[in-house]
TIMAR-493069 format. One record per residue (C-alpha): residue in three letters; x, y, z. Coordinates in pm, 1 decimal, decimal comma. Example, Ala and Ser with C-alpha at 12.3 -4.5 7.8 and 13.67 -1.06 7.14 Angstrom:
// residues 2
SITE  type         X         Y         Z
SITE   ALA    1230,0    -450,0     780,0
SITE   SER    1367,0    -106,0     714,0
END
This chain:
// residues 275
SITE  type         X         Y         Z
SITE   UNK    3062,6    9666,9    5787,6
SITE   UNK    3124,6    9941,2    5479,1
SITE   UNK    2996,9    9862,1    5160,4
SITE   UNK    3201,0    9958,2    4818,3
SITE   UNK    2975,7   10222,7    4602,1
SITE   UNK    3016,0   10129,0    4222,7
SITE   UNK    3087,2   10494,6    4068,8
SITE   UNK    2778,3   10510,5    3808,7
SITE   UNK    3060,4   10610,9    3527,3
SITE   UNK    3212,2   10246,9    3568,7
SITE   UNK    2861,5   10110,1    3571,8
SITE   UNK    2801,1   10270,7    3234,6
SITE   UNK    3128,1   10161,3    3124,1
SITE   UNK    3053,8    9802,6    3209,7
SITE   UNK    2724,4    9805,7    3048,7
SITE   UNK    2846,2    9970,6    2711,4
SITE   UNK    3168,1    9668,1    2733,8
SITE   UNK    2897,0    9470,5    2765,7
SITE   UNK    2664,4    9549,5    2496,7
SITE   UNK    3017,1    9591,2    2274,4
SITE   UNK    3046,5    9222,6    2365,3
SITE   UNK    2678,1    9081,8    2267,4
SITE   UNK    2749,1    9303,0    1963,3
SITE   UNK    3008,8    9157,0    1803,9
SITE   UNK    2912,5    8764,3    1946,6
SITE   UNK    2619,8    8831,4    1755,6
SITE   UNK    2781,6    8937,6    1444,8
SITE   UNK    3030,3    8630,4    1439,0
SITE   UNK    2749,0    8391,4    1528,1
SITE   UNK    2569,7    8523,4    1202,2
SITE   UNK    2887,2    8498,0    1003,1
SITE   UNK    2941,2    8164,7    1090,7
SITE   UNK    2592,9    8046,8    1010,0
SITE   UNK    2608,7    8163,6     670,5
SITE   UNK    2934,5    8095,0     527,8
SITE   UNK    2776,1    7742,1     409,0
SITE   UNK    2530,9    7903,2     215,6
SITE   UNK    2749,9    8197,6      67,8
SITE   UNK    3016,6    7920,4     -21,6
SITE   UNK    2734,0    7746,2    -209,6
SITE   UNK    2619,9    8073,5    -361,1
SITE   UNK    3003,1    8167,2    -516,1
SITE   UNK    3026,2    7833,8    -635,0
SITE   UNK    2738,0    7832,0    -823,0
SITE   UNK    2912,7    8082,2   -1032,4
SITE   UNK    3254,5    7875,6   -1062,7
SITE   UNK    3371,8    7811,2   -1393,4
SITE   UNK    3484,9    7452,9   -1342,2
SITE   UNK    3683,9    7248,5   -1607,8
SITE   UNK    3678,6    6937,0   -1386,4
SITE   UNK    3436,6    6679,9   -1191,8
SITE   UNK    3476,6    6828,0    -867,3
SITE   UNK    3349,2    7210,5    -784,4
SITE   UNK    3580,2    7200,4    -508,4
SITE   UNK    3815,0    7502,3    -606,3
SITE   UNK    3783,7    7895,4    -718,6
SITE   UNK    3883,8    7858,0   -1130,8
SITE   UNK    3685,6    8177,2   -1235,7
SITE   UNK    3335,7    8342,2   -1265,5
SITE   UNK    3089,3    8218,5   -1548,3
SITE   UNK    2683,6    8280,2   -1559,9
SITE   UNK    2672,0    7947,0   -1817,9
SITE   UNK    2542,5    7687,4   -1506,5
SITE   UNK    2220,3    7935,7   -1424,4
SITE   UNK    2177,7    7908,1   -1849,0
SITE   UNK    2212,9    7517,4   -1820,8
SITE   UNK    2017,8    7478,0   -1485,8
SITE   UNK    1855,4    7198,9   -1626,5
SITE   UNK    2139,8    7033,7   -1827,4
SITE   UNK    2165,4    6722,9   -1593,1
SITE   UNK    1825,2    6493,4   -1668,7
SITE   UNK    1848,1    6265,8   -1327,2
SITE   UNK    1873,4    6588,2   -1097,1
SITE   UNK    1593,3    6778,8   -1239,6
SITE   UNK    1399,0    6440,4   -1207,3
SITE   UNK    1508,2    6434,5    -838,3
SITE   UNK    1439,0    6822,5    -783,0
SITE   UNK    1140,7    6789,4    -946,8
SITE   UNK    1087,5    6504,7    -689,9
SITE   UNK    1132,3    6673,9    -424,9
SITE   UNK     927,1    6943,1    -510,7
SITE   UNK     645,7    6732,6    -560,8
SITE   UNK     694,1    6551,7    -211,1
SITE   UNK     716,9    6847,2     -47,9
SITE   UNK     420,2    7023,6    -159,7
SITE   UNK     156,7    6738,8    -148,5
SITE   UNK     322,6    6632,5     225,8
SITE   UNK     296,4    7022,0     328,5
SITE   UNK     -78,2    7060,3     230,3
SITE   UNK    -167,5    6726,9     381,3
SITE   UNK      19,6    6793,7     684,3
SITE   UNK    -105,5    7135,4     704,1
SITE   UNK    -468,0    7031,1     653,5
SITE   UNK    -447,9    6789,3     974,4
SITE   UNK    -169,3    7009,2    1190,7
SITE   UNK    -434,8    7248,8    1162,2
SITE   UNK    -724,7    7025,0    1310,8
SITE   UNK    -517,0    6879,1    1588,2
SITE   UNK    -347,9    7172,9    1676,6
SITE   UNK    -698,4    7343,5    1693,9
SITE   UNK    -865,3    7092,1    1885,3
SITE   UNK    -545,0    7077,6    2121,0
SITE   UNK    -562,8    7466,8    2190,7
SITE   UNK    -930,6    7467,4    2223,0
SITE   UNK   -1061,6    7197,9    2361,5
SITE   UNK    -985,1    6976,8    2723,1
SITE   UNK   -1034,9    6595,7    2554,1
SITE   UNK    -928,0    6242,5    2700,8
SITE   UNK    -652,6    6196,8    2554,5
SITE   UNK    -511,1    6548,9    2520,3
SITE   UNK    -215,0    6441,7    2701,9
SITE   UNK    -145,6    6175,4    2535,0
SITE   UNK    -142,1    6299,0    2186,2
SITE   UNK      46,6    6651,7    2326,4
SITE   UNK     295,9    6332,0    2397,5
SITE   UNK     302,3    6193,4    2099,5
SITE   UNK     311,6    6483,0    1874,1
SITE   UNK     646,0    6607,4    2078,5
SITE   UNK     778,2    6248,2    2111,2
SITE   UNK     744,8    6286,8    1714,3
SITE   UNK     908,2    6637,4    1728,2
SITE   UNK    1230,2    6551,9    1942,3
SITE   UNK    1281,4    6167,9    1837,4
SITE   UNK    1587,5    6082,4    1601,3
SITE   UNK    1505,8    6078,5    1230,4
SITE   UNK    1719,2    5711,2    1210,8
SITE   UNK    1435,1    5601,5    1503,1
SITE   UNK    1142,0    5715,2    1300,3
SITE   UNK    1290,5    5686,3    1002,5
SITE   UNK    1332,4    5221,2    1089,3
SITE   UNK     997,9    5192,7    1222,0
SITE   UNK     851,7    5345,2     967,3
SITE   UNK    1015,3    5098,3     735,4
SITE   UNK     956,3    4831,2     943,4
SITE   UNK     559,0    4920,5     988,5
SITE   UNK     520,4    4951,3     582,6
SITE   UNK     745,8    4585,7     504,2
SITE   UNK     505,1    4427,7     785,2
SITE   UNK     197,5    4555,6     631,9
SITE   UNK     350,0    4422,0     281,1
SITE   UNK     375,6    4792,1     153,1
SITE   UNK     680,9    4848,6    -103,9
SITE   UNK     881,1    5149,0     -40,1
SITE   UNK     769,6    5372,0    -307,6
SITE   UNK     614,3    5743,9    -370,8
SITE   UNK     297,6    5623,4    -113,3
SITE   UNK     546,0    5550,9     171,2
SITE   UNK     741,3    5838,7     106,8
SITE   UNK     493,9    6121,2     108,6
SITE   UNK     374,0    5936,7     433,2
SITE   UNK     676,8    5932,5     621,1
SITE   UNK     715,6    6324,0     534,8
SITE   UNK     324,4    6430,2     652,7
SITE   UNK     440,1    6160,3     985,8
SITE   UNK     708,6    6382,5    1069,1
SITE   UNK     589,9    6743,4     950,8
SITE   UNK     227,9    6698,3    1105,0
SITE   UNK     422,4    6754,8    1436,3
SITE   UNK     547,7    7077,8    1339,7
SITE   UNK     196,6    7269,8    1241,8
SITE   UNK      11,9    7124,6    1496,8
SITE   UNK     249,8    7278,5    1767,8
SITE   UNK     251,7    7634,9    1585,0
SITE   UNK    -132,8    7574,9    1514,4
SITE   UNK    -179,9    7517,6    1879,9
SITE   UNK      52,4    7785,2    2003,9
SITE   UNK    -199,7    8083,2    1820,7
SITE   UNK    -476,3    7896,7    1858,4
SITE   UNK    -383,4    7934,2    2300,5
SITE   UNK    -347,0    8312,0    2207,5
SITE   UNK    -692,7    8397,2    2057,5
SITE   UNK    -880,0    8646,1    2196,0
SITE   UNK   -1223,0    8437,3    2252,9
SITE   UNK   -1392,6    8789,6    2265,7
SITE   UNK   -1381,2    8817,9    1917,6
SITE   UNK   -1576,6    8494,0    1849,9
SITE   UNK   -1804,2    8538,9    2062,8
SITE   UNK   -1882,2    8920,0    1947,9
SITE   UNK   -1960,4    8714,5    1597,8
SITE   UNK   -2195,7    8510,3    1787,9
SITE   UNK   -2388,7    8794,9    1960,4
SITE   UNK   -2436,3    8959,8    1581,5
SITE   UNK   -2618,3    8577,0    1460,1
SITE   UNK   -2331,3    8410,3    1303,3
SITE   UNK   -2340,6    8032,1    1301,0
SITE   UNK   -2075,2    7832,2    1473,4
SITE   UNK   -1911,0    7741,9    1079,5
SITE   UNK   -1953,8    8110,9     996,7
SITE   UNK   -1759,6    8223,8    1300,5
SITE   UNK   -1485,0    7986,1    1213,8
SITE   UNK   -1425,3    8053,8     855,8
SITE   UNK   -1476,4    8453,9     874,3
SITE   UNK   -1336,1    8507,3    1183,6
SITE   UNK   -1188,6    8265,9    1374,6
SITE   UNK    -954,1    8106,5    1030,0
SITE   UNK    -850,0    8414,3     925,6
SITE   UNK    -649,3    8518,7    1256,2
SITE   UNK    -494,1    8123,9    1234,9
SITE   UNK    -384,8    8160,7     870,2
SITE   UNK     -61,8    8319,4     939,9
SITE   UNK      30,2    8043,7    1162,9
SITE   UNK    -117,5    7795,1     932,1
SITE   UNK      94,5    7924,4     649,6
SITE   UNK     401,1    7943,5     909,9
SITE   UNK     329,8    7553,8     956,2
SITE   UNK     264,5    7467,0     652,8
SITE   UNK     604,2    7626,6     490,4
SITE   UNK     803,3    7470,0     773,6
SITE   UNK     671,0    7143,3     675,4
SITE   UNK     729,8    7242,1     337,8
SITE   UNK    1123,9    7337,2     435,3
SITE   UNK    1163,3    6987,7     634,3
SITE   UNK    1056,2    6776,9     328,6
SITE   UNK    1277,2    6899,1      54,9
SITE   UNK    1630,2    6836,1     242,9
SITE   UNK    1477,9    6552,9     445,0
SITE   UNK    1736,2    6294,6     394,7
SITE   UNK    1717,8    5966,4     656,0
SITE   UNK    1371,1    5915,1     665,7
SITE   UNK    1388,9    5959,2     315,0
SITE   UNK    1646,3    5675,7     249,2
SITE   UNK    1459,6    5427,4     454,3
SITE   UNK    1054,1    5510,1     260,4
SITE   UNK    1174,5    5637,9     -50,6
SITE   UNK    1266,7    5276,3    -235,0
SITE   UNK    1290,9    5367,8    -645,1
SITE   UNK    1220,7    5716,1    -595,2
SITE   UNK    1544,5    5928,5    -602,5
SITE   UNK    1505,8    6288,7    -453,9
SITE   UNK    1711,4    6612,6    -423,8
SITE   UNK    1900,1    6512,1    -167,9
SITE   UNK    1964,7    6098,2    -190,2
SITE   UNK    2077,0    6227,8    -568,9
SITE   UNK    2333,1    6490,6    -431,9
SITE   UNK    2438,5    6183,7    -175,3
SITE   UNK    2475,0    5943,7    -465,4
SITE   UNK    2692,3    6185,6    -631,2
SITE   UNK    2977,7    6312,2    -453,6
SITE   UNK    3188,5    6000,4    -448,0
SITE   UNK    3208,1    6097,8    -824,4
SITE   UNK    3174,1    6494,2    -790,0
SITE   UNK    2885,5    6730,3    -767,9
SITE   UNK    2800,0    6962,7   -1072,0
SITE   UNK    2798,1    7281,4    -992,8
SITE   UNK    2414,0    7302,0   -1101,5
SITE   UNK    2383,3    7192,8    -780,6
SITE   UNK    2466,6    7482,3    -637,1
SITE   UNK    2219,8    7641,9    -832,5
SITE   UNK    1966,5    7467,6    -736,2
SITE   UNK    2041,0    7487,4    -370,2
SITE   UNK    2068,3    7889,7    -432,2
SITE   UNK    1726,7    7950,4    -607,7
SITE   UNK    1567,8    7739,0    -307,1
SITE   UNK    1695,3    7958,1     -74,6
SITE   UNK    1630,3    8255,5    -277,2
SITE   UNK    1273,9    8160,4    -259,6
SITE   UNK    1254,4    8068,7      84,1
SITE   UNK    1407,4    8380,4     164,0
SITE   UNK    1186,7    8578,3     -41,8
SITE   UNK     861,0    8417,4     131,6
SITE   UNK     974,5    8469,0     449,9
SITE   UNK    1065,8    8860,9     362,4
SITE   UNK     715,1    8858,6     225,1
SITE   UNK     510,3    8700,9     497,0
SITE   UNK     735,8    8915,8     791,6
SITE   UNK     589,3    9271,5     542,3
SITE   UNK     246,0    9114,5     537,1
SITE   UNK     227,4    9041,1     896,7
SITE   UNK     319,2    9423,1    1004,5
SITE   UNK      91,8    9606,6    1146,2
SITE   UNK     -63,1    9881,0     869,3
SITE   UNK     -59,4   10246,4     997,8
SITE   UNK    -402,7   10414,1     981,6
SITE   UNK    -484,7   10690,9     838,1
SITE   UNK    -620,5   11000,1    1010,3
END
C-alpha cells in the first residue's frame, strides 16, 4: 500500500488560501455587524424636511445643536439613564457577593443557585418578562419606576455574578494568604488585596448590566406601567416617524460605550517596567 506525499509547497499554499479565507470572512462578518450602527450614525447628520428619516436629503450639524429639542424623548432618555445606572450599581453590588461566594465557597445550595442564575441568563425575556408581571399584580404592586428598576437588577444580577465568579475561580489564593502571613485581618485582605484584583471584572459586570438596561425593551413593556423609556418611546414613535435626534442619541451612547471600553482595554494592559 503507497501513500501520496503532500509536496510542502502545496501545503503552504493551502494554508496561506486558507488564512486568505478566514481573512476576508472576518472582514465581511465585521462589515455586516456594523452597517446598523454606521446607518444610524449618517443619519444622524441627515437634513430631513419630512417626518420620516428614512432617505439621504443632505448633510446638516443642526440635530446635534437641537439634541434636546423633543421634551418626551429627553424625558425617556433621561429615563433610561436613570434605570440603568441605579439597576447597574444594585446589580453590581449583589453580582458581586454571589458571584464571590459561588467562586469561593462549596455551599448547599451552590447548585441550585449556579441553576438559577443561568436559567435567568438563557430564559426568554417575554418568559421573565410575564412572570414578573404576574408576581408584582399578585402581590398588588402597580407597574411603576419600583417594578421597573426590579425587573432590570432580576435580569442583570445574572450577568455580574457569572463574570464575578469566572475571576473570582482564577485568583491566585497565594496572594491572600501572603497578606495573611504579614497580620492582615480577614476584611483587610479583602478590601486591599483581594477587591482590587476583582474590580476589573466588577466594573466589566457592572457596565454590561449597565448596557442591558438602557435598550432593554420586553421586560420593560411588561414592569414599566407610566414610565416611558428610551426605547418604548422610539417604539411608540415610528408608526408616525422617528426624528432624527434619535439618531443622535443612539450615536453619543455608543460613542460612550465605545470610549469606556477603549479606556478600560488601555487600563487593563500590562505597564512595562522600567529598568
Amino acid at each position: 500500500m503507497t501513500q501520496t506525499l503532500v509536496k510542502p509547497d502545496k501545503v503552504r499554499i493551502r494554508k496561506a488560501g486558507g488564512v486568505r479565507v478566514m481573512y476576508v470572512y472576518t472582514w465581511v462578518l465585521i462589515a455586516w455587524l456594523v452597517l446598523p450602527i454606521a446607518v444610524m450614525i449618517l443619519f444622524g447628520f441627515n437634513d430631513t424636511t419630512g417626518r420620516y428619516n428614512q432617505t439621504w436629503q443632505g448633510f446638516t450639524l443642526e440635530h446635534y445643536r437641537e439634541l434636546f429639542a423633543v421634551p418626551d424623548l429627553t424625558d425617556a432618555l433621561i429615563a433610561s439613564l436613570i434605570v440603568a445606572v441605579v439597576s447597574s450599581l444594585v446589580s453590581g453590588a449583589l453580582g458581586t457577593g454571589i458571584g464571590y461566594a459561588l467562586g469561593r465557597y462549596r455551599f448547599r445550595g451552590a447548585g441550585a443557585t449556579n441553576l438559577v442564575m443561568f436559567a435567568a441568563i438563557s430564559s426568554p425575556e417575554l418568559v421573565m418578562g410575564a412572570s414578573l408581571l404576574t408576581l408584582f399584580v399578585s402581590m398588588g404592586v402597580g407597574p411603576g419606576w419600583m417594578t421597573l428598576i426590579i425587573a432590570h437588577v432580576m435580569f442583570s444580577i445574572s450577568f455580574v455574578a457569572t463574570v464575578v465568579r469566572a475571576r473570582v475561580i482564577t485568583l491566585d489564593r497565594s496572594i491572600e494568604e501572603a497578606a495573611a502571613d504579614l497580620g492582615a485581618t480577614a476584611w483587610t485582605t479583602f478590601w486591599k488585596v483581594t477587591f482590587p484584583i476583582l474590580l476589573p471584572a466588577i466594573f466589566s459586570g457592572v457596565m454590561l448590566a449597565f448596557a442591558l438596561s438602557i435598550d432593554d425593551f420586553v421586560i420593560t413593556n411588561f414592569t414599566a406601567g407610566n414610565v416611558q423609556t428610551f426605547p418604548l418611546w422610539i417604539w411608540g414613535s415610528t408608526r408616525v416617524g422617528l426624528p432624527p435626534q434619535v439618531n443622535v442619541m443612539g450615536t453619543l451612547i455608543f460613542a460612550v460605550g465605545v470610549l469606556i471600553a477603549v479606556v478600560a482595554n488601555l487600563r487593563s494592559r500590562p505597564r512595562k517596567t522600567q529598568d
